[in-house]
C-alpha positions as CSV (number, residue, x, y, z in Angstrom):
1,X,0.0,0.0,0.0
2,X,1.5,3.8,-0.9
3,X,1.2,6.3,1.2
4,X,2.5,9.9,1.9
5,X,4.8,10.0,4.7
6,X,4.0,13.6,6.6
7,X,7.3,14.9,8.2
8,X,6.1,17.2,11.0
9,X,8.6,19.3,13.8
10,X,7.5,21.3,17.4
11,X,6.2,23.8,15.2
12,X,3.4,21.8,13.6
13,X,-0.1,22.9,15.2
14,X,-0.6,19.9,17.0
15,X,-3.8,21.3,19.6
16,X,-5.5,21.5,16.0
17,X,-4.8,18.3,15.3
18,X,-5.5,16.2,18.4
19,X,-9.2,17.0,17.9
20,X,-9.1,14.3,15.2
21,X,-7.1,11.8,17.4
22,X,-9.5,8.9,18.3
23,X,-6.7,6.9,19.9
24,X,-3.4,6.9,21.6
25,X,-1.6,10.2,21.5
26,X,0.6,12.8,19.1
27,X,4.4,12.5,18.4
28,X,6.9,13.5,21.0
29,X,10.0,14.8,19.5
30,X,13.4,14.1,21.1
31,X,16.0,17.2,21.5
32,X,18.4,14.9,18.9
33,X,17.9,12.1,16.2
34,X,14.4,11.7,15.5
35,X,11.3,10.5,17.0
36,X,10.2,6.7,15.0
37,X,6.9,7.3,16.8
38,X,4.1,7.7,13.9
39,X,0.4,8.4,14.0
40,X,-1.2,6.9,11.4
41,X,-5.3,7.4,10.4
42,X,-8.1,4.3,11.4
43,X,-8.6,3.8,7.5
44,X,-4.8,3.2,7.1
45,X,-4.8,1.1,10.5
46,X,-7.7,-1.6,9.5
47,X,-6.1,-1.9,6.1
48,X,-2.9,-3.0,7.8
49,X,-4.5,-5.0,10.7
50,X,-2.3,-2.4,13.2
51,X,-3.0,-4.4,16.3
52,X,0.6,-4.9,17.9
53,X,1.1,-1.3,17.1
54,X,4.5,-1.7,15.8
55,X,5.3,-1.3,11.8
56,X,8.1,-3.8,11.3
57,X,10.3,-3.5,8.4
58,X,8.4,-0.6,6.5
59,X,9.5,-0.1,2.8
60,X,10.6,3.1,1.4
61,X,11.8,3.8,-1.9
62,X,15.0,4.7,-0.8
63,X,17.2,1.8,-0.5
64,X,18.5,0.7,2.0
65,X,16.6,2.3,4.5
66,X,18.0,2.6,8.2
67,X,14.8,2.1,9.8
68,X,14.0,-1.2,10.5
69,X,10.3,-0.2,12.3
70,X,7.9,2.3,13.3
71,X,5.6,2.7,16.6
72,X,2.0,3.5,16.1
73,X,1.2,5.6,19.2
74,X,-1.7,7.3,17.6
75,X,-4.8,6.9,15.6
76,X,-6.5,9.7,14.0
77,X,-9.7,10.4,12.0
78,X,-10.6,13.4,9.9
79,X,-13.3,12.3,7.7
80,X,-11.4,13.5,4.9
81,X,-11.0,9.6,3.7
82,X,-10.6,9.9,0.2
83,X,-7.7,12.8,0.6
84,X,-6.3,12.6,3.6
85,X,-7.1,9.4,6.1
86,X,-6.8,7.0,3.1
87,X,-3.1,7.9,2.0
88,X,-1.5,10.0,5.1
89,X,1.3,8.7,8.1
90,X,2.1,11.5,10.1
91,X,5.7,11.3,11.6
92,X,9.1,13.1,12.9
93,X,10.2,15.6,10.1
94,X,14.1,14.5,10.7
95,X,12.8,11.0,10.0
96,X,11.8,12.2,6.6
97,X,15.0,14.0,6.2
98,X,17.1,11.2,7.2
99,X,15.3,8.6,4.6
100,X,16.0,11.2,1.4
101,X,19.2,12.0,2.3
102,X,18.3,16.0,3.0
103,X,20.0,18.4,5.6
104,X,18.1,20.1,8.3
105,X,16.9,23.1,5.8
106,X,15.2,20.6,3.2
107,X,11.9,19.6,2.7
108,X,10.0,18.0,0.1
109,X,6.8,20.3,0.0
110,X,5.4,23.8,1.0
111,X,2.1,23.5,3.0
112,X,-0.2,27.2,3.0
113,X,-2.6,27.7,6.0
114,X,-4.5,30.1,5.6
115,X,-6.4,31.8,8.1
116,X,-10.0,33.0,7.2
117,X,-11.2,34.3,10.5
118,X,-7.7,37.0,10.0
119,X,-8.5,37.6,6.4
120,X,-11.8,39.1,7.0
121,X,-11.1,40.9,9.9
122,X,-8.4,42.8,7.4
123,X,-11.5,43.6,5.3
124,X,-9.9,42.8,2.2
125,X,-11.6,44.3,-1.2
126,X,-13.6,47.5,0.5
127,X,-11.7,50.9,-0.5
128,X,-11.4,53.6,1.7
């Protein structure tokens, strides 16, 4: 089964997200290395029977991969199935950058929030 591998850090919004958490709890990240904790969504978790919560031998495309196993310590749900819960592991950023081969500055995407609630209290589009 594919999936998209999430790299998140301390800075990812993680009160947002733990509304969607139906079991367990969100990643921890150690002060050095990287965390091989993963949250991973109940679609995702009842494709791969995820009872022992432990990922054993988990294939990348990068070859050979250091990690030899991954700890499920969370199970989330955000009803986006089709986009989100169906193809998404959530996990230590460093983890991600460790597996390509990146320094600490690279990344393999650009993710935009955008806040609404700010946007019209700036009143955007009326003229003075």
């Amino acid at each position: 089964m594919g999936i998209v591998f999430k790299g998140v850090s301390k800075k990812f919004n993680r009160e947002a997200f733990e509304e969607n958490l139906l079991e367990g709890k969100f990643l921890s990240f150690p002060d050095s290395g990287y965390s091989h904790d993963i949250v991973i969504s109940r679609v995702i978790a009842n494709k791969i029977n995820a009872k022992n919560r432990r990922c054993d031998h988990p294939a990348f495309f990068q070859k050979p991969s250091s990690v030899s196993q991954l700890n499920i310590i969370g199970i989330y749900e955000t009803n986006l199935s089709d986009y989100f819960d169906s193809k998404v592991v959530i996990g230590d950023l460093r983890l991600v950058q460790q597996l390509n081969g990146w320094s600490s500055n690279q990344a393999g995407g650009l993710e935009v929030l955008i806040d609404f609630n700010y946007s019209r209290r700036m009143n955007f589009g009326k003229t003075m």
